[in-house]
C-alpha positions in Angstrom: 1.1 23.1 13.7 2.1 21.2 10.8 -0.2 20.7 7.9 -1.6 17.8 6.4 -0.3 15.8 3.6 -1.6 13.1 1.2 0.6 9.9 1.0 -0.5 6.5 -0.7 1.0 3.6 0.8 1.2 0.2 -0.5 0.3 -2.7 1.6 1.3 -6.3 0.4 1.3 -9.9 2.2 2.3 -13.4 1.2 2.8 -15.3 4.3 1.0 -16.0 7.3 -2.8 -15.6 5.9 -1.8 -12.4 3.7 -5.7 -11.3 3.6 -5.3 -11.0 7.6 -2.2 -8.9 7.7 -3.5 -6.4 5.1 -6.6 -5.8 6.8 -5.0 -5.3 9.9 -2.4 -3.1 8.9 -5.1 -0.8 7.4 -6.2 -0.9 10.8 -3.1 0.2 12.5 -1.8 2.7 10.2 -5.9 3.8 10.9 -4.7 4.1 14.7 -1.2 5.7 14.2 -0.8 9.0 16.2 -0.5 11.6 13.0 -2.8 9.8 10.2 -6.4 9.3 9.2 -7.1 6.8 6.4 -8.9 8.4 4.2 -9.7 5.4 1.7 -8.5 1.8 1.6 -8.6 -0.5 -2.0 -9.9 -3.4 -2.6 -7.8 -6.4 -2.3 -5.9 -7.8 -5.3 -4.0 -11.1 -5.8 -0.7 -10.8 -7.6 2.1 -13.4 -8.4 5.4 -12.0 -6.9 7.8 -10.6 -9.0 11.8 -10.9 -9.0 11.7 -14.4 -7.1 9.4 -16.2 -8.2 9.8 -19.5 -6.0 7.3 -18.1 -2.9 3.5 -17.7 -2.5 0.7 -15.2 -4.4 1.0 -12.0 -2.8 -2.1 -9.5 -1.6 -1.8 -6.0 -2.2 -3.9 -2.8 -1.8 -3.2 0.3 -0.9 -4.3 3.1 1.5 -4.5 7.0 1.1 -4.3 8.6 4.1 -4.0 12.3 5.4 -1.3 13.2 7.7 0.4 15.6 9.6 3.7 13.2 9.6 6.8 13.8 7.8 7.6 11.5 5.4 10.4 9.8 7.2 8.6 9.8 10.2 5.7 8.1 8.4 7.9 5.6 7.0 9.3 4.6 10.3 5.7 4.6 11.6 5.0 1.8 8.6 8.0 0.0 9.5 7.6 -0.8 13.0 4.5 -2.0 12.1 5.9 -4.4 9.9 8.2 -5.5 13.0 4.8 -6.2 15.0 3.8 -8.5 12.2 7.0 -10.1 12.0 8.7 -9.0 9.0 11.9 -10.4 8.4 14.3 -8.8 5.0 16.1 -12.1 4.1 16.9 -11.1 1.0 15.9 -9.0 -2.3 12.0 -9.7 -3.2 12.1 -12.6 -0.4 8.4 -13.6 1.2 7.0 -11.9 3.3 4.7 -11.5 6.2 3.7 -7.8 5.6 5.4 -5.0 3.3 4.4 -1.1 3.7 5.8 1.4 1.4 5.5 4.9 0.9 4.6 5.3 -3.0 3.6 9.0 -2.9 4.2 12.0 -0.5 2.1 14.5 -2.0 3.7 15.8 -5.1 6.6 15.8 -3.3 10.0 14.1 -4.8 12.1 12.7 -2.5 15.4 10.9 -2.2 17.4 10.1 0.7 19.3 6.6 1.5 16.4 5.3 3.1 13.3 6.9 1.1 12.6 7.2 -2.3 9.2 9.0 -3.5 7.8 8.2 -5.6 8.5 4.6 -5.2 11.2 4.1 -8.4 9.4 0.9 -9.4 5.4 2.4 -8.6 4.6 2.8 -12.1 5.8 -0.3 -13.5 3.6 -2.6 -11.4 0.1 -3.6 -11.8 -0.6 -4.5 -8.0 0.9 -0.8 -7.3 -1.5 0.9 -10.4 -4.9 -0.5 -10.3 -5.3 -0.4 -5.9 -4.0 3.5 -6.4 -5.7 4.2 -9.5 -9.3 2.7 -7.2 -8.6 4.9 -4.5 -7.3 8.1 -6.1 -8.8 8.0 -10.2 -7.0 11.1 -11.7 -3.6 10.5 -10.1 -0.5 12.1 -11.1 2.8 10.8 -10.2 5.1 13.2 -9.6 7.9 13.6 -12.3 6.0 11.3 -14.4 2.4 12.0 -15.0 -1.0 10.3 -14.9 -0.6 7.0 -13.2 -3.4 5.5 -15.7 -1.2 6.2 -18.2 1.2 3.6 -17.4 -1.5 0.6 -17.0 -0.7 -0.4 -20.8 3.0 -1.2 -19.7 1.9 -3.4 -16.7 -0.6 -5.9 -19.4 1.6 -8.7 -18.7 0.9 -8.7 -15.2 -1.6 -11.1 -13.7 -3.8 -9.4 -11.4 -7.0 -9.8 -9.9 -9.3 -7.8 -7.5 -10.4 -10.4 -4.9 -12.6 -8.7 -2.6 -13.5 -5.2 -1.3 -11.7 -4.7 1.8 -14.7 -4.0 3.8 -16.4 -7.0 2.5 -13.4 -9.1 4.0 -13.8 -7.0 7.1 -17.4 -8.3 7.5 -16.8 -11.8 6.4 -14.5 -12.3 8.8 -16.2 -10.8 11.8 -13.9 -8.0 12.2 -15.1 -4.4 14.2 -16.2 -2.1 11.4 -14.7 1.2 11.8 -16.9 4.4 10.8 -17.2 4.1 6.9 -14.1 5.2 5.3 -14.4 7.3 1.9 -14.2 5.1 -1.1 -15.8 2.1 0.0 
């Protein structure tokens, strides 16, 4: 039997009603064989970063407990980005959902196609505040407390635009039984 693992993973949107996608890929990571979500953020409007010529981006992220390995949990998150479409045109291009593995327990990990923690986590603001709301005390493995890099990211816009169940209920969704952290 293998034994559960905590893994944050980042969720982010910018096409095709972002606020949509992310709620219902916190929904199907929910249903994948091998996880629970264990708490979701709040939803956060960001401006993209590296090409700057495409739409605000939504981004939150999930902490969930699983029994996956962490390759296996990243191909989980990916072919759930090819049910929403998700095309890689090119570097930082739009798109209509993103899923990343951020952090695999305290684990460090670097293969061609997985690198945890994510290299660039603690540099961005729409990475920091959703995981700082979902798991406060944080530490990122071979770097420290994740709060402590929030001064770096000041230059940043960010805002928190909704609690995710809030969304849930305004748009009519089924409410799954409360998740911690709401």
């Amino acid at each position: 039997m293998s034994r559960d693992s905590i893994a944050h993973i980042g969720l982010g949107s910018n096409l095709a009603d972002p606020e949509a996608q992310v709620l219902a890929a916190f929904d199907e990571i929910a249903a994948t064989p091998g996880i629970t979500l264990e708490r979701r953020s709040s939803l956060y409007r960001t401006a993209p970063i590296g090409y700057d010529n495409q739409p605000d981006f939504i981004n939150a992220i999930a902490r969930v407990r699983t029994t996956l390995e962490p390759q296996a949990l990243l191909d989980a998150l990916l072919a759930i980005e090819r049910t929403h479409g998700r095309v890689r045109e090119f570097l930082n291009a739009p798109r209509t959902l993103d899923l990343d593995v951020l952090l695999y327990d305290d684990r460090q990990i670097s293969t061609d196609t997985l690198n945890v923690p994510h290299p660039r986590a603690h540099l961005r603001a729409f990475v920091l505040l959703p995981l700082l709301e979902v798991s406060p005390d944080l530490e990122i493995p071979g770097l420290g407390a994740a709060s402590a890099f929030l001064a770096h990211c000041q230059d940043q816009p960010i805002s928190r635009i909704a609690d995710a169940m809030m969304v849930r209920l305004a748009v009519g969704s089924v409410v799954p039984t409360p998740v911690d952290g709401f």
